[in-house]
C-alpha positions as CSV (number, residue, x, y, z in Angstrom):
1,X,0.0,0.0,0.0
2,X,1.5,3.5,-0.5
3,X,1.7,5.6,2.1
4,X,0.1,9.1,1.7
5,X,0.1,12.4,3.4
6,X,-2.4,15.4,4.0
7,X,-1.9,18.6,1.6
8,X,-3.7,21.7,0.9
9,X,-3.8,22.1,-2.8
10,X,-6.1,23.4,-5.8
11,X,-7.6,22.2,-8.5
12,X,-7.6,24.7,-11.1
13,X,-6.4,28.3,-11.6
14,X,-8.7,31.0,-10.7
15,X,-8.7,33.5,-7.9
16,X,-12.0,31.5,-6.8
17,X,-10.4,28.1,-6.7
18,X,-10.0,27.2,-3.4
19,X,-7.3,25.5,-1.0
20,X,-8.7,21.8,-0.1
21,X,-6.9,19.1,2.1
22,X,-6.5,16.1,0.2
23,X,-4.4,13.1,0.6
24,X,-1.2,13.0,-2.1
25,X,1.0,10.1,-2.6
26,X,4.2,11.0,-0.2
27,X,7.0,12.1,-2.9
28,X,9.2,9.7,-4.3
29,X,13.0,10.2,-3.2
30,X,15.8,10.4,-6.2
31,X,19.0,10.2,-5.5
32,X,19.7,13.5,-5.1
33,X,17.3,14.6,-2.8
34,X,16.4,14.6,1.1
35,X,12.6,13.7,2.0
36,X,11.6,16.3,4.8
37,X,9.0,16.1,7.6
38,X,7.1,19.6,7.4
39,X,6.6,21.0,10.4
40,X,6.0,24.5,9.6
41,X,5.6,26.6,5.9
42,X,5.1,30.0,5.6
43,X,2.6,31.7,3.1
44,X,3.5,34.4,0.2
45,X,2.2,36.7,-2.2
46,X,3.6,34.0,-4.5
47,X,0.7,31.7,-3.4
48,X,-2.0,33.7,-4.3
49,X,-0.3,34.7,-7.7
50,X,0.0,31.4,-8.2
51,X,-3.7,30.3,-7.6
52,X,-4.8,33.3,-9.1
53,X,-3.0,32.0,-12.8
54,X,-0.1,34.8,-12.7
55,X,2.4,33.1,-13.5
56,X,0.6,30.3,-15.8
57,X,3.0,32.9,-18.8
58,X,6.2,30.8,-17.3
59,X,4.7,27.5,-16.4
60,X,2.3,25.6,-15.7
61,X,1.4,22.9,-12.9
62,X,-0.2,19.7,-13.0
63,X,-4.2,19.9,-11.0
64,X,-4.3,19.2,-8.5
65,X,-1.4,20.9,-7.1
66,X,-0.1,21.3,-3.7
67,X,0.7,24.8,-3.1
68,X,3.6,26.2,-0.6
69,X,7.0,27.4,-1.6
70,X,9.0,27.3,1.4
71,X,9.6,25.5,4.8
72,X,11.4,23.7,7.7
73,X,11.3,20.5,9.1
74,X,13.5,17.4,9.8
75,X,15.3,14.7,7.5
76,X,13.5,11.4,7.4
77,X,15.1,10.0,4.5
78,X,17.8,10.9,2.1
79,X,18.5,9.5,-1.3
80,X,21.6,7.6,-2.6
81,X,24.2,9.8,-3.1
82,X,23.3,12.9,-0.9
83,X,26.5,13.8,1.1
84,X,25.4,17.0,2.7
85,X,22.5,16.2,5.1
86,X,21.6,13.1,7.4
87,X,18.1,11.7,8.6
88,X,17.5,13.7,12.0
89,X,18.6,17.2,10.8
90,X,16.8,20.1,11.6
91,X,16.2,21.9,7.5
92,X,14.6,24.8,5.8
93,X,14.2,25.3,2.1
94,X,13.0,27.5,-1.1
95,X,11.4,24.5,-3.0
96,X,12.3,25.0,-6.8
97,X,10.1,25.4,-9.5
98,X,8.4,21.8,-10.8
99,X,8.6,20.8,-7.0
100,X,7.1,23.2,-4.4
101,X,4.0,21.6,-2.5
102,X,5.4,22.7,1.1
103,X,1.4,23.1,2.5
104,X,1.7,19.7,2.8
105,X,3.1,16.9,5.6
106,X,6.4,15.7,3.5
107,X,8.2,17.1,0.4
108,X,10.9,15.8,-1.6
109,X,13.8,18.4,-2.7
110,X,17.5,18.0,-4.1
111,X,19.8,18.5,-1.6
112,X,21.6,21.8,-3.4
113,X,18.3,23.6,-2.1
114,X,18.7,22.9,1.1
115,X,20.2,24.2,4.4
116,X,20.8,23.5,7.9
117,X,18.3,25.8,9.8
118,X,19.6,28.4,12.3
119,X,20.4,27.1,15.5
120,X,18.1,29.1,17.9
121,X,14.8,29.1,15.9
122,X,11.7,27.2,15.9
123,X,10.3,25.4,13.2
124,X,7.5,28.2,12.8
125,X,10.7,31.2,12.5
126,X,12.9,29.1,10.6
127,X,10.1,28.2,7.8
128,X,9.4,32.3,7.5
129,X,13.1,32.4,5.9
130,X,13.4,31.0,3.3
131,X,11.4,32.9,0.2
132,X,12.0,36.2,1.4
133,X,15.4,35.4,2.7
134,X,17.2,34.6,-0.7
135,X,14.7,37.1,-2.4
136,X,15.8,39.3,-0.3
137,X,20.0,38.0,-0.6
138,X,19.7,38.3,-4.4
139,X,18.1,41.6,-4.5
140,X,20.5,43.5,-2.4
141,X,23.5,41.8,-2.5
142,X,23.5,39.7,-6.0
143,X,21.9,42.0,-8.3
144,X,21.6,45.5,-7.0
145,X,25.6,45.0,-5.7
146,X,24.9,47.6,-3.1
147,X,28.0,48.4,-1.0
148,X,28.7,50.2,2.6
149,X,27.0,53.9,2.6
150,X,24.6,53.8,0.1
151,X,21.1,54.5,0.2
152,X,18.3,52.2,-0.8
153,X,14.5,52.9,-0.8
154,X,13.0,49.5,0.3
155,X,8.8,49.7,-0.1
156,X,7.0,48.1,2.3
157,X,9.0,47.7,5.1
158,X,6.2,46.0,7.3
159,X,5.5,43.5,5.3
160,X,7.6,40.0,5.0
161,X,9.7,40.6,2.5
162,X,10.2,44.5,3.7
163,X,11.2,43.1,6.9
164,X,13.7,40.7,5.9
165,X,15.3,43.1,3.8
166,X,15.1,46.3,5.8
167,X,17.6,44.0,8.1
168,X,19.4,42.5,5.5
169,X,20.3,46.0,4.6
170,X,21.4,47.1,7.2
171,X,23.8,44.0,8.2
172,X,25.6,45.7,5.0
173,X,26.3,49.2,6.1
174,X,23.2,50.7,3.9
175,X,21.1,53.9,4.5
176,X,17.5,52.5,4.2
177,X,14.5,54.5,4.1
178,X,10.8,52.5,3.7
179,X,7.1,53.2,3.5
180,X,4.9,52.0,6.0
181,X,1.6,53.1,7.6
182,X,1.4,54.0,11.4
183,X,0.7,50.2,12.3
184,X,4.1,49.7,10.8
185,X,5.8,52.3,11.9
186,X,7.2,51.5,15.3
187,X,8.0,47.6,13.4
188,X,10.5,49.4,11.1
189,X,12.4,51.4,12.9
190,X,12.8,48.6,15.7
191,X,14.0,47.0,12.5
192,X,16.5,49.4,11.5
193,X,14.8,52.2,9.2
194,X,16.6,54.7,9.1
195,X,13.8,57.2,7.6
196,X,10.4,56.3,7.6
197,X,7.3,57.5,5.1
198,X,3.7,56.9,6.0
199,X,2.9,56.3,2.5
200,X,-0.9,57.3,3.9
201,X,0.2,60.5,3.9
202,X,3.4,61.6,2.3
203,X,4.4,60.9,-0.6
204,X,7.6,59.0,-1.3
205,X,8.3,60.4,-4.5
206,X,8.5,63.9,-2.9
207,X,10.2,63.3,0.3
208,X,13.3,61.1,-1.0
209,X,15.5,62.3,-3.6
210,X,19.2,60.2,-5.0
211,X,19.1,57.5,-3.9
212,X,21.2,54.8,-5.4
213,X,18.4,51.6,-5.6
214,X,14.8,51.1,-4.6
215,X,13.5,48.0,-3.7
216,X,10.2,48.0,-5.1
217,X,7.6,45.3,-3.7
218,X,4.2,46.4,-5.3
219,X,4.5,47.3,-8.5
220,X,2.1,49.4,-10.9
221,X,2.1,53.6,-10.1
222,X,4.3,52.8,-6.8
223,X,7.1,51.5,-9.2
224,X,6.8,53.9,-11.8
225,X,7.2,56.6,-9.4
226,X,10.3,55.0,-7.8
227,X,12.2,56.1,-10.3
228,X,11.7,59.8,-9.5
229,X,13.9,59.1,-6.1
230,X,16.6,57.4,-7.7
231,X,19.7,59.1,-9.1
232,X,21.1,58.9,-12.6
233,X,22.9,55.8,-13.1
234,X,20.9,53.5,-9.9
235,X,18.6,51.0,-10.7
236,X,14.9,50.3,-9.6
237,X,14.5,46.6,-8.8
238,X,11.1,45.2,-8.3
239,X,9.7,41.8,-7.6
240,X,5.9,42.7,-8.5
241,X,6.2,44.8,-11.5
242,X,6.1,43.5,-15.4
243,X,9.1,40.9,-15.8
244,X,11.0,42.2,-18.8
245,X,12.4,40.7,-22.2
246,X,15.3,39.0,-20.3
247,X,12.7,36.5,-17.9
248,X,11.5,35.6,-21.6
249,X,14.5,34.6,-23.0
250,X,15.8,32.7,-19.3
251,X,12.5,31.0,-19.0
252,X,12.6,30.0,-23.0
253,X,9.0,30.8,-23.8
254,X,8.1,30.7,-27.1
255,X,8.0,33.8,-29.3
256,X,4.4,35.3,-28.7
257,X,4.7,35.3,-24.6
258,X,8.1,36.9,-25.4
259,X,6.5,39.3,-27.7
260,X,3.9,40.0,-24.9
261,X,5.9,40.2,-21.9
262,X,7.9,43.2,-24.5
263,X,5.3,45.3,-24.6
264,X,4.1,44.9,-21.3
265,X,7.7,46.2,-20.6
266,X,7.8,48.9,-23.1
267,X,6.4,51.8,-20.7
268,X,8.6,50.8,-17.7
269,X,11.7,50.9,-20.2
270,X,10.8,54.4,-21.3
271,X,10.1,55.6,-17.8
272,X,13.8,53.9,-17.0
273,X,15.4,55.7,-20.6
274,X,13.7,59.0,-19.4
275,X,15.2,59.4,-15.9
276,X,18.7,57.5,-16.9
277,X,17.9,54.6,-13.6
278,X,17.9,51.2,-15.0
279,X,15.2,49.2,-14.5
280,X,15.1,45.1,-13.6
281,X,12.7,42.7,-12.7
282,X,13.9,40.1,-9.7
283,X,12.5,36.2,-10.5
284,X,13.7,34.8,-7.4
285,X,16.3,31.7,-7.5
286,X,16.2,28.8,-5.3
287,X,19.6,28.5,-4.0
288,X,20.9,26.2,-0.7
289,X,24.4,27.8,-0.8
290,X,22.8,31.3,-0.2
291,X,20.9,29.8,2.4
292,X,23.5,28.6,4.2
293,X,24.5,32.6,4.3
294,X,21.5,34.0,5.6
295,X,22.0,30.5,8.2
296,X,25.1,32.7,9.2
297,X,23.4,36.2,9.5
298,X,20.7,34.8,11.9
299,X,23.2,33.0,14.1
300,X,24.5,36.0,14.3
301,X,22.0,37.8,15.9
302,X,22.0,40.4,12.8
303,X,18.1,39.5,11.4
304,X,15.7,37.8,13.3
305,X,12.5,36.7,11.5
306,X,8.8,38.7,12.3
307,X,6.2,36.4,12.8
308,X,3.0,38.0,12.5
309,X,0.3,35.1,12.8
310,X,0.2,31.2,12.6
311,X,-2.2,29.1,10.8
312,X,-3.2,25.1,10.8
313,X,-2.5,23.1,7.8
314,X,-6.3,22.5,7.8
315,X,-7.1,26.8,7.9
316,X,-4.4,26.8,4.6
317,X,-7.4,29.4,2.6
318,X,-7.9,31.7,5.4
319,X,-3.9,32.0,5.6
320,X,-3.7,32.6,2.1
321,X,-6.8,35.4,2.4
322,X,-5.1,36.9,5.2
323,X,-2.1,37.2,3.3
324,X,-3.3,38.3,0.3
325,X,-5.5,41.2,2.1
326,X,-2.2,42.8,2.4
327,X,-2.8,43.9,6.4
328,X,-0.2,41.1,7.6
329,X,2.8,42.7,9.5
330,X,5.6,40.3,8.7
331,X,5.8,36.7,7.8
332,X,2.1,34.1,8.0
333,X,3.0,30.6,8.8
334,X,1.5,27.0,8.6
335,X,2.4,24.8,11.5
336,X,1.8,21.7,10.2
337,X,2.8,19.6,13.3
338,X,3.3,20.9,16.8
């Protein structure tokens, strides 16, 4: 008989479709790969964009599908010829593409995704890591290259990417300003803000002026703007506006998503031409080795995650909902086990 598991999963696109606990096969282990005992995952916009069809452009997913991106748990198994991790260790991960499904009780990932989790966290902290983490890592530090002194404009700051990187930023000697409302206010500057804009009622585009990046984590009018506060040669980096040309050509679509994702480009690249800032959009790697970084940075007491509420595996929608309504202040997890 197989053994299955409990997972919360959809069973077609649509902002409608919603999250149902089903029993799924536990994944098959390769070789490669260490089979993980969830005991927490954490919820991101991701999730939602995901049910909602966003990303369908990129790729798809076989119905029904398990959603979850990242989490932490122990080793229960490990394939063949995995050197790096033995059953009993305490792990977090980014799932890749083709294999996420961490709202679930097991998942099955190659070990080059995976890292020890920081010593000192629960299951629940650790799982909050991992997305915004390395989103976080390869903003800042991979593609923006920011270095000691500069100034960055990080939107956001309450939320659980902005809080991830508002520390992040910091650990590397960086001016950061955010936006944030008054809830959030006394949240980033605990963090590290160094100036803070109630985006209720200031506006950011008027109060900042060079600064060398911006992080941008909405998109439409609030990334076109951001490129009114950047000087002439910084770059605007956002991980919600339109992906450009380049995600096309990475991803290999064929010729008329290429064509389309160009044109949905087209205004942001004039808006980037007309105020000399160039402009890129962030599609997140998995990556274990950059894990094992941000491993470091916690143990080292310079970020610490921001839980803001916990969920059962069985309340998976209303997690997602409460994400998605955009009032979450920090990370939302699902503990899977206690």
């Amino acid at each position: 008989m197989t053994a299955t598991m409990k997972g919360m999963a959809i069973r077609k696109y649509g902002k409608n479709s919603p999250l149902e606990e089903m029993e799924f096969p536990i994944p098959t282990v390769f070789d490669e790969d260490v089979l993980i005992e969830i005991h927490a995952a954490s919820v991101n916009p991701i999730d939602f964009k995901n049910r909602n069809g966003v990303v369908k452009l990129l790729y798809t997913c076989p119905m029904p599908f398990i959603m979850g991106n990242d989490c932490a748990g122990i080793v229960t198994k490990i394939g063949a010829k995995v050197t790096e991790f033995k059953v009993g260790d305490r792990v977090y991960s980014r799932a890749p593409r083709g294999r996420s499904g961490t709202f679930a009780e097991y998942i099955a990932i190659n070990q080059s995704y995976v890292s020890r989790m920081p010593q000192g966290l629960s299951f629940v902290e650790a799982s909050s890591i991992p997305l915004v983490g390395l989103t976080a890592y390869q903003a800042l530090h991979d593609t923006l290259q920011l270095k000691e002194g500069q100034k960055v404009l990080i939107h956001a700051g309450a939320g659980g990417l902005g809080t991830f990187a508002i520390q992040l930023a910091k650990s590397m000697g960086l001016y950061v300003a955010t936006t944030a409302s008054e809830k959030g206010y006394e949240l980033v500057k605990a963090l590290g803000a160094d100036e803070i804009i109630n985006y209720k009622m200031e506006a950011f585009e008027q109060q900042l002026q060079d600064y060398d990046a911006v992080l941008d984590t909405l998109g439409g009018d609030n990334l076109i703007k951001s490129f009114k506060v950047v000087k002439k040669g910084g770059k605007v980096l956002s991980v919600s506006g339109v992906p450009d040309r380049r995600i096309a050509v990475k991803f290999g679509l064929g010729l008329v998503p290429t064509v389309l994702l160009t044109l949905a480009s087209s205004y942001i690249t004039a808006t980037s031409y007309y105020y000399g800032v160039d402009y890129e959009f962030l599609f997140m790697e998995a990556n274990g080795q950059e894990l094992h970084c941000i491993t470091d940075l916690i143990e080292q007491g310079k970020i610490k995650p921001v839980i803001d509420r916990t969920f059962a595996l069985s309340e998976g929608q209303q997690a997602l909902d409460y994400v998605e309504s955009g009032h979450a202040k920090g990370k939302v997890v699902i503990q899977v086990r206690e």
